[in-house]
ZATOR-285074 format. One line per 8 residues: number of its first residue (from 1); their letters; for each residue x, y, z of C-alpha. Coordinates in steps of 0.2 Angstrom, whole numbers. Example, Ala and Ser with C-alpha at 12.3 -4.5 7.8 and 13.67 -1.06 7.14 Angstrom:
% ZATOR-285074
1	AS	62/-22/39 | 68/-5/36
//
This chain:
% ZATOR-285074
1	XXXXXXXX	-110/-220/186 | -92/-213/184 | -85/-215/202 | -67/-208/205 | -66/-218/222 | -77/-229/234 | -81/-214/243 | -90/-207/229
9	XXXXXXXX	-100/-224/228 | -105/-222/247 | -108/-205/245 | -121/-207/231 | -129/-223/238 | -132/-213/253 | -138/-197/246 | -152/-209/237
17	XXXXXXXX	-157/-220/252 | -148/-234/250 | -134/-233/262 | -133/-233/281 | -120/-229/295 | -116/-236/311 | -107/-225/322 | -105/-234/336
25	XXXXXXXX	-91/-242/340 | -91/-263/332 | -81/-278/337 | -73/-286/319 | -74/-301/328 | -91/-308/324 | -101/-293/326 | -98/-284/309
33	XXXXXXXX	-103/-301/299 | -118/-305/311 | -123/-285/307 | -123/-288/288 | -131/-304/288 | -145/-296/297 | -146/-284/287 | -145/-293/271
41	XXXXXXXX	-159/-305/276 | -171/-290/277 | -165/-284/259 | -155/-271/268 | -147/-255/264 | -127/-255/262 | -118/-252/277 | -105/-241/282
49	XXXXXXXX	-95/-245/299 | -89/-228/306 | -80/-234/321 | -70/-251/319 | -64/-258/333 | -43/-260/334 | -43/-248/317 | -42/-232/313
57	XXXXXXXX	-51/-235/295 | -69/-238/291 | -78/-252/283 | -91/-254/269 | -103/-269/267 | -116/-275/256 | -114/-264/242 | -120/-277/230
65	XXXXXXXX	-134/-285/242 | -147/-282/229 | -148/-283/211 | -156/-267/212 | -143/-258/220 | -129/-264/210 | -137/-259/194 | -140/-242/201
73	XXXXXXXX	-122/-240/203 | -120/-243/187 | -133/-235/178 | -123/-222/167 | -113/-238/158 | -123/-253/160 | -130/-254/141 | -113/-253/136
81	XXXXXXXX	-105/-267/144 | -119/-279/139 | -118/-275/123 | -96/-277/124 | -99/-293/129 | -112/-299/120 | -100/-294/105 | -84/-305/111
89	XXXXXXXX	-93/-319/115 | -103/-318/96 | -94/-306/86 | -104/-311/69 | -116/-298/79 | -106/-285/73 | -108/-288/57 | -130/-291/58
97	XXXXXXXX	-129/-273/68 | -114/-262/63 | -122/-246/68 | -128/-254/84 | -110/-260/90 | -101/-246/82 | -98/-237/98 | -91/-252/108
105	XXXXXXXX	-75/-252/101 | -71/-236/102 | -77/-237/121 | -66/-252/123 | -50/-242/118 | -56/-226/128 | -56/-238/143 | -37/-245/140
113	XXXXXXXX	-27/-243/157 | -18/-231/160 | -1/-229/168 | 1/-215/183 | 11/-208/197 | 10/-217/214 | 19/-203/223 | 4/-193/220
121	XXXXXXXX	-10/-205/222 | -9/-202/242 | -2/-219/249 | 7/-222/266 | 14/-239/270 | 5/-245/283 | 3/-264/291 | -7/-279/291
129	XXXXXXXX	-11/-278/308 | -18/-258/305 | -32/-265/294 | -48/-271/298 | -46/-289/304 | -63/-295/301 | -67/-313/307 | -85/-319/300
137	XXXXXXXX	-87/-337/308 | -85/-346/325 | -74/-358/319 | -63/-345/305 | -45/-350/305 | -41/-329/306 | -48/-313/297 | -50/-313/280
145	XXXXXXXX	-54/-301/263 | -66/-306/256 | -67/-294/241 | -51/-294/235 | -44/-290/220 | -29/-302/217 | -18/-295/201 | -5/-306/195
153	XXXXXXXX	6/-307/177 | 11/-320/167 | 30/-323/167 | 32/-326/148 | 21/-311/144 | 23/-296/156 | 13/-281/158 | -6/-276/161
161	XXXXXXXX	-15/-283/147 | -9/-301/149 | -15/-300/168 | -25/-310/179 | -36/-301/191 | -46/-312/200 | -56/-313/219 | -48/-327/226
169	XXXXXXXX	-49/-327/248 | -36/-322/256 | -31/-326/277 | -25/-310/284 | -19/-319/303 | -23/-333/315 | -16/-352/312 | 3/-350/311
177	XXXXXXXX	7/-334/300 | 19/-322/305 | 8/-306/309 | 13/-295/297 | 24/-305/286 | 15/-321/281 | -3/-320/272 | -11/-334/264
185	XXXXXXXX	-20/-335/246 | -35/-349/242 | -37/-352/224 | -36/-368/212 | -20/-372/204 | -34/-370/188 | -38/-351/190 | -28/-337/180
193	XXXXXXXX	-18/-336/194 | -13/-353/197 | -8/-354/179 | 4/-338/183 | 10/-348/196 | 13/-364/190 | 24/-352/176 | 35/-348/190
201	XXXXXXXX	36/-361/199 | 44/-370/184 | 56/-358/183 | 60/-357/202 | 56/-339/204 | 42/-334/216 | 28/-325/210 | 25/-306/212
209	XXXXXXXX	6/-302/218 | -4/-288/222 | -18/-290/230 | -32/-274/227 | -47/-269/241 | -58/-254/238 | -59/-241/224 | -73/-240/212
217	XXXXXXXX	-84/-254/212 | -83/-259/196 | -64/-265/200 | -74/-277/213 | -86/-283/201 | -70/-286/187 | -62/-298/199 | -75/-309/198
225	XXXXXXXX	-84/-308/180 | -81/-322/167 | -75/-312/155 | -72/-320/136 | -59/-324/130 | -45/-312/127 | -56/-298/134 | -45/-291/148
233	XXXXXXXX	-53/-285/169 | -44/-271/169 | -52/-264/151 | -67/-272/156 | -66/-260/173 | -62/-245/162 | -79/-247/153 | -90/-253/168
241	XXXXXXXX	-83/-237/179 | -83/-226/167 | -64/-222/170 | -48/-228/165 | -39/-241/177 | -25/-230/182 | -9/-240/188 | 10/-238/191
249	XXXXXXXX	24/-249/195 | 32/-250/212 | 46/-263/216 | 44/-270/202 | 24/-273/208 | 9/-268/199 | -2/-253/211 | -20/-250/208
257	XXXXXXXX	-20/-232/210 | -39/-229/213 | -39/-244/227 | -40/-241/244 | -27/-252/252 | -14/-264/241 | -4/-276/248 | 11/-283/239
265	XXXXXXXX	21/-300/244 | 30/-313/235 | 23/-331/232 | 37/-344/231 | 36/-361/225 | 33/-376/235 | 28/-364/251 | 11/-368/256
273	XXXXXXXX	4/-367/276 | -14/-371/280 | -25/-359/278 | -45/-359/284 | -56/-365/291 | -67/-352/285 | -86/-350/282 | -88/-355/264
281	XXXXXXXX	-105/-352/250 | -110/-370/253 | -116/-366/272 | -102/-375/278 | -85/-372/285 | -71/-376/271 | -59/-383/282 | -41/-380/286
289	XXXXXXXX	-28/-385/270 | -12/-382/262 | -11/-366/252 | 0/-355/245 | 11/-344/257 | 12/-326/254 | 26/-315/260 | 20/-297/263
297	XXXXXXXX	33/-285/254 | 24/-269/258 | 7/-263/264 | -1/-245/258 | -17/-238/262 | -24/-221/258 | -29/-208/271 | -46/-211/273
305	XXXXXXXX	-46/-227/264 | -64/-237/268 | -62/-256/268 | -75/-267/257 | -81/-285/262 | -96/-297/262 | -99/-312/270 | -104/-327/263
313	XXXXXXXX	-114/-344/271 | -129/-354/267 | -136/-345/251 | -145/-337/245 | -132/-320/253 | -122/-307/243 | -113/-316/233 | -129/-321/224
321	XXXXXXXX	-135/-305/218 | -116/-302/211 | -120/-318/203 | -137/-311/199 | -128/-296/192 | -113/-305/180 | -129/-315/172 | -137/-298/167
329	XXXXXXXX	-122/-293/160 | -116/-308/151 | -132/-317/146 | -125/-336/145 | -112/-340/133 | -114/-358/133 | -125/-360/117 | -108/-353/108
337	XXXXXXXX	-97/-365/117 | -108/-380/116 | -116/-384/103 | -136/-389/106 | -136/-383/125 | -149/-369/126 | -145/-363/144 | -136/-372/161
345	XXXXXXXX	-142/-364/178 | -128/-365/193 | -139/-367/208 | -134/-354/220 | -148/-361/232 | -139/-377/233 | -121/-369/235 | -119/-368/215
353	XXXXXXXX	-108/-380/212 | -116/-396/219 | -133/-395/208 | -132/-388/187 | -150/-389/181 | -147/-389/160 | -157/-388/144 | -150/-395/131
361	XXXXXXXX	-159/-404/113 | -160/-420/101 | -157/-413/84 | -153/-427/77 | -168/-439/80 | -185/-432/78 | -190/-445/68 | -190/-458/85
369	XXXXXXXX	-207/-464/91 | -199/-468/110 | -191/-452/113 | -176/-455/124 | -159/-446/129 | -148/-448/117 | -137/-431/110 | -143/-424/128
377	XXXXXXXX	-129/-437/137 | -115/-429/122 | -119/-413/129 | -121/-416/147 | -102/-425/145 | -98/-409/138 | -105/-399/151 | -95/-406/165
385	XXXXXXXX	-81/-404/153 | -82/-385/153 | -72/-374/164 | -79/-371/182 | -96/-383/177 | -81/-397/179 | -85/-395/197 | -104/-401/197
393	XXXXXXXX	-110/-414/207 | -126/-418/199 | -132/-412/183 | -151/-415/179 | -153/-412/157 | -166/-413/148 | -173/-407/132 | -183/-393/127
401	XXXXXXXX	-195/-398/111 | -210/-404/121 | -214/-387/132 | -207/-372/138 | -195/-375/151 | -184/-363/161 | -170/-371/170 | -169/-354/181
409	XXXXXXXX	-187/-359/188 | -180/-375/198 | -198/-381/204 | -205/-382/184 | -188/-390/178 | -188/-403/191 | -207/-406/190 | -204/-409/171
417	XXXXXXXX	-187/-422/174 | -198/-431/187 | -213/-432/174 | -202/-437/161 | -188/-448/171 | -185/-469/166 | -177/-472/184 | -171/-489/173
425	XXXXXXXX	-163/-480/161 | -158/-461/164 | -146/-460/180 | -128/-462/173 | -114/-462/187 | -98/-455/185 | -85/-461/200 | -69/-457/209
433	XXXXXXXX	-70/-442/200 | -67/-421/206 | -78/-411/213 | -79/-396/220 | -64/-391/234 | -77/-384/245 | -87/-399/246 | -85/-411/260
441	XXXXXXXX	-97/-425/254 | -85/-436/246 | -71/-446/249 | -59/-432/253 | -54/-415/246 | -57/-414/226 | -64/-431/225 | -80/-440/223
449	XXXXXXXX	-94/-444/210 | -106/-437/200 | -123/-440/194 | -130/-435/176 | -150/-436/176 | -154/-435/159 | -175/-434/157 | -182/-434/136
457	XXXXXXXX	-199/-437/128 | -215/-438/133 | -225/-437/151 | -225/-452/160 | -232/-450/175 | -243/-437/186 | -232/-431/201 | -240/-435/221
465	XXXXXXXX	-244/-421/229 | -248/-429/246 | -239/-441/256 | -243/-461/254 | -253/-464/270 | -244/-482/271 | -228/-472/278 | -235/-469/295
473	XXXXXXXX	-237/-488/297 | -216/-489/298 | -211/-486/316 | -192/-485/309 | -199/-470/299 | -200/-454/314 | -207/-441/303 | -212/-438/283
481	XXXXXXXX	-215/-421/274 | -218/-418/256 | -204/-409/247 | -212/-405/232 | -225/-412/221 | -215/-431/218 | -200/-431/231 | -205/-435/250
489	XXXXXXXX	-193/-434/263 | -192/-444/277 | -184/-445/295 | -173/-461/299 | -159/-461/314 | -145/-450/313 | -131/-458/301 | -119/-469/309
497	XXXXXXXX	-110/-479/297 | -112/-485/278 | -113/-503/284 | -127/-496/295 | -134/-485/282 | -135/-500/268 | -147/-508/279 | -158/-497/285
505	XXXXXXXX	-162/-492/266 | -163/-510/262 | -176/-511/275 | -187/-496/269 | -183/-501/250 | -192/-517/254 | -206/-511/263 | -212/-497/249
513	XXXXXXXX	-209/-512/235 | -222/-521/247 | -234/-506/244 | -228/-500/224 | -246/-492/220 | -244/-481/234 | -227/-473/230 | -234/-473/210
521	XXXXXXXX	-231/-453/210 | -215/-453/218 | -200/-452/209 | -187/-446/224 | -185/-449/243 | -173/-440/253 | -166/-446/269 | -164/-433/283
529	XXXXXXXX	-161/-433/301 | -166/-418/312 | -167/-403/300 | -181/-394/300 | -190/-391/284 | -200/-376/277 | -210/-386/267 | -215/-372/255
537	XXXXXXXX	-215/-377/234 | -212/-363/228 | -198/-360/240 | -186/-377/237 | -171/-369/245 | -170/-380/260 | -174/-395/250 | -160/-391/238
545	XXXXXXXX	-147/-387/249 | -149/-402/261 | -151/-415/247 | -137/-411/236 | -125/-402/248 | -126/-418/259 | -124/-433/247 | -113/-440/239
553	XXXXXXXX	-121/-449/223 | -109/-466/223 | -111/-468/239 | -128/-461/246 | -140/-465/232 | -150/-479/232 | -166/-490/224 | -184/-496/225
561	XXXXXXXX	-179/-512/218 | -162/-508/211 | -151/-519/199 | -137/-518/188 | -138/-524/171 | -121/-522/161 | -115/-511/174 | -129/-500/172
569	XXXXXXXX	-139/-492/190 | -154/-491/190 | -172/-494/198 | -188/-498/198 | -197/-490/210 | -192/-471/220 | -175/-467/219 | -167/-466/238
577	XXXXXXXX	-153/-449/242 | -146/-452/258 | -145/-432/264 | -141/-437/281 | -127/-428/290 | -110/-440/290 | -96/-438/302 | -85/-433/288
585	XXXXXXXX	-94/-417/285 | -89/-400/288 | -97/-391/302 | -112/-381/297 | -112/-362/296 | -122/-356/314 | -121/-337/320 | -118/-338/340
593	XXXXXXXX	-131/-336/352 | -119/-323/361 | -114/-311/345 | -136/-311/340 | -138/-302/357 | -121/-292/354 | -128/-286/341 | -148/-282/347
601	XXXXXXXX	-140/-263/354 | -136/-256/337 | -153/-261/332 | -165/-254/349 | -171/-240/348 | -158/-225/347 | -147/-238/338 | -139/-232/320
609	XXXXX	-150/-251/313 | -166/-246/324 | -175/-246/307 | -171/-260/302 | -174/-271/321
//
């Protein structure tokens, strides 16, 4: 759908039942995220908040809250983008189906941006401290945006079509900013817009950004799609919207003239204050740090401008059916980039970063009675070698010649690994080493360790589906669930220290190599201590999200019978993950008990949300 503005989006999502308004007047502190997670979790409708409290403008949430919606929204050009994608990231396409592509080019070039007026695209200057300051968590530093369209240049080649557009958070108030001056910026000196900076930086000149909320959606969704190479957001906006990207120049910064608010600053080198804490995808606070310091230049929003934002926490939330929404769009690119790898799977259940769950395949030796990993460890190097994959915790590979498997069914492709897995053989470590920023469970920010679980060849084993009645014989073992047909978890004391840890493992890996026949279908154990488990198989979202967000693989993995052999790990009986809260971890995201009943009156009857109580 061609939308000329937001309000055309709201408009239309309302006129087809997919939109609802609250009217009555809402705290941004707390409330408005508490509101849209509620409404989320139900599969809600988007909501439109009419009467913001401390702002005169409205706010919009959970326009992409389901797969569904998202692709209603962009029904009239959907086809189109798939196939412009698919064409940059396998051009030989073109050439197998010229009548089929023969469109997209010229689409492309239709969809160029386009250079405007800004004195007659309705701005006034407003300030910070006029928008909506929306704080999502307890423990949040300030208010954030969380659907931000960053823009920045490229010193060395100005101009829109060497840009970088990209969502990275940004800190609105709260720690030590100047109200109305100072902002802060989150992003990895890594991203399009780190680059820019480190450019600059160089050159001892600060760095000119503007930072776009609202307009059409398909600006939104832009921001955040892995576009390919040399295939530009603001063209890839033009096509997705319908409409060209419409911009001027003011100051000497870029305006998007179809957003609703833009706010321009300065970033200057070496100027960094701590920005968060702030509730982060992992479920967890990302905690206060060092980053860049913004400098507000000006402020502009339109007359009846409508502010856009989600709210991100414990998956699965909003931000997974955006992800849901890039992958029908883009398909995976990987087979193009590396070479033998069918498909890799981000698992947004387990915060995305922490677990990649790949299929991969041994060309090379078919001939080989004792199938093993072999090519599958080339390509998992590769993997954790490739762009934002570079931040994965642990991979688990295997190979796709002895069935059909689907890395994007996470029950089946860990049932086939645990059939399959030499616990002697197939873990390979990989440590002091980056992970992800967000992710507390190493040795501090950026750094940890890594796990590669390559599984090849045929089945060896049949997976328990019950737990070994020996465990309720250990009185250091307080309760025991199955996780899923092969990995049990079981309840020790709270952690305390490693020291502690190392023996208290120690002890339970002695006593289930005392009882080996009883743990024969059991490839993994995960250690817990007082989260409650759905135990559910065909639901493994607690299981992945407390074992791989919680662990560190150097430090918390351990064996039935474990040895090193020419500094090869490994084991002969269970494998041990230590998923047990540390005191080094970052608070987990909880809603309030105070802002739940808050919110209870805009969902009694005679509230705007009654329908949805």
């Amino acid at each position: 759908m061609s939308y000329k503005n937001l309000n055309e989006c709201i408009n239309d999502l309302e006129k087809n039942g997919m939109l609802v308004r609250v009217k009555e007047e809402v705290d941004p502190n707390l409330e408005m995220a508490a509101i849209h997670l509620k409404l989320f979790e139900k599969n809600g409708p988007a909501v439109l908040f009419e009467n913001v409290k401390g702002t005169k403008y409205k706010a919009v949430s959970n326009l992409f809250g389901t797969l569904e919606r998202s692709k209603f929204m962009f029904r009239d050009t959907f086809e189109k983008v798939q196939k412009m994608v698919e064409l940059r990231n396998n051009p030989i396409v073109a050439l197998k189906s010229p009548f089929k592509f023969a469109s997209i080019g010229i689409a492309a070039i239709k969809a160029l941006p386009k250079k405007g007026s800004f004195s007659s695209a309705g701005f006034k200057e407003i300030k910070i401290s006029d928008l909506p300051l929306i704080k999502h968590w307890p423990m949040d530093g300030g208010a954030f945006v969380t659907l931000p369209q960053v823009y920045s240049e490229d010193i060395d080649k100005p101009g829109v079509m060497n840009s970088n557009v990209g969502m990275y958070r940004i800190q609105l108030n709260g720690n030590n900013y100047e109200l109305n001056k100072e902002i802060g910026l989150h992003y990895q000196l890594h991203r399009g817009i780190g680059i820019h900076q480190n450019k600059t930086n160089k050159k001892n000149v600060p760095l000119k950004v503007s930072i776009f909320v609202g307009g059409p959606p398909s600006h939104s969704l832009a921001a955040v799609m892995p576009l390919p190479e040399g295939l530009s957001e603001l063209t890839f906006a033009g096509v997705l919207g319908g409409k060209r990207f419409k911009y001027a120049y003011v100051d000497g910064f870029c305006i998007s003239l179809d957003a609703d608010f833009v706010i321009t600053g300065e970033v200057f080198p070496n100027e960094n204050k701590p920005e968060g804490p702030f509730g982060d995808h992992l479920g967890y606070y990302s905690l206060a740090h060092d980053f860049p310091l913004m400098k507000v230049h000006k402020v502009y929003a339109k007359e009846n401008a409508i502010w856009p934002f989600t709210v991100v926490g414990r998956p699965p939330q909003e931000d997974t059916a955006f992800g849901a929404l890039i992958h029908e769009i883009s398909g995976s690119a990987i087979p193009n980039e590396i070479p033998g790898v069918k498909e890799v799977h981000a698992v947004d259940a387990a915060g995305v970063h922490p677990l990649l769950l790949a299929i991969g395949s041994e060309r090379y030796t078919p001939y080989l009675k004792n199938k093993r990993p072999q090519e599958l460890l080339t390509q998992a190097n590769r993997i954790l070698g490739t762009g934002q994959l570079s931040l994965a915790k642990y991979l688990f590979i295997s190979g796709d010649d002895t069935k059909d498997i689907n890395c994007h069914d996470v029950r089946d492709f860990f049932k086939h690994v645990f059939e399959r897995i030499d616990l002697t053989r197939d873990l390979h470590f990989q440590t002091k080493t980056t992970i992800d920023t967000l992710d507390y469970s190493g040795d501090g920010i950026n750094e940890g360790s890594k796990l590669i679980i390559a599984a090849y060849g045929d089945k060896k084993r049949e997976l328990s589906k019950e737990l070994p009645k020996i465990i309720f014989s250990a009185d250091f073992i307080f309760d025991a669930i199955i996780l899923m047909e092969g990995v049990i978890g079981l309840s020790l004391n709270k952690f305390s220290t490693y020291e502690n840890a190392k023996k208290e493992i120690q002890q339970l890996a002695v006593f289930i190599s005392q009882s080996k026949n009883d743990f024969n279908g059991i490839v993994q154990i995960v250690i817990y201590d007082d989260f409650k488990f759905v135990a559910n198989p065909k639901n493994l979202n607690d299981y992945v999200w407390v074992t791989y967000t919680r662990s560190n693989p150097s430090h918390d993995i351990y064996g039935v019978d474990e040895f090193i052999e020419n500094k090869h790990w490994g084991c002969k009986g269970p494998m041990i993950i230590d998923a047990r809260k540390k005191p080094h971890h970052a608070p987990e995201l909880k809603i309030l008990p105070e802002t739940e009943k808050a919110i209870e009156r805009f969902f009694k009857k005679g509230g705007s949300l009654e329908k949805w109580a």
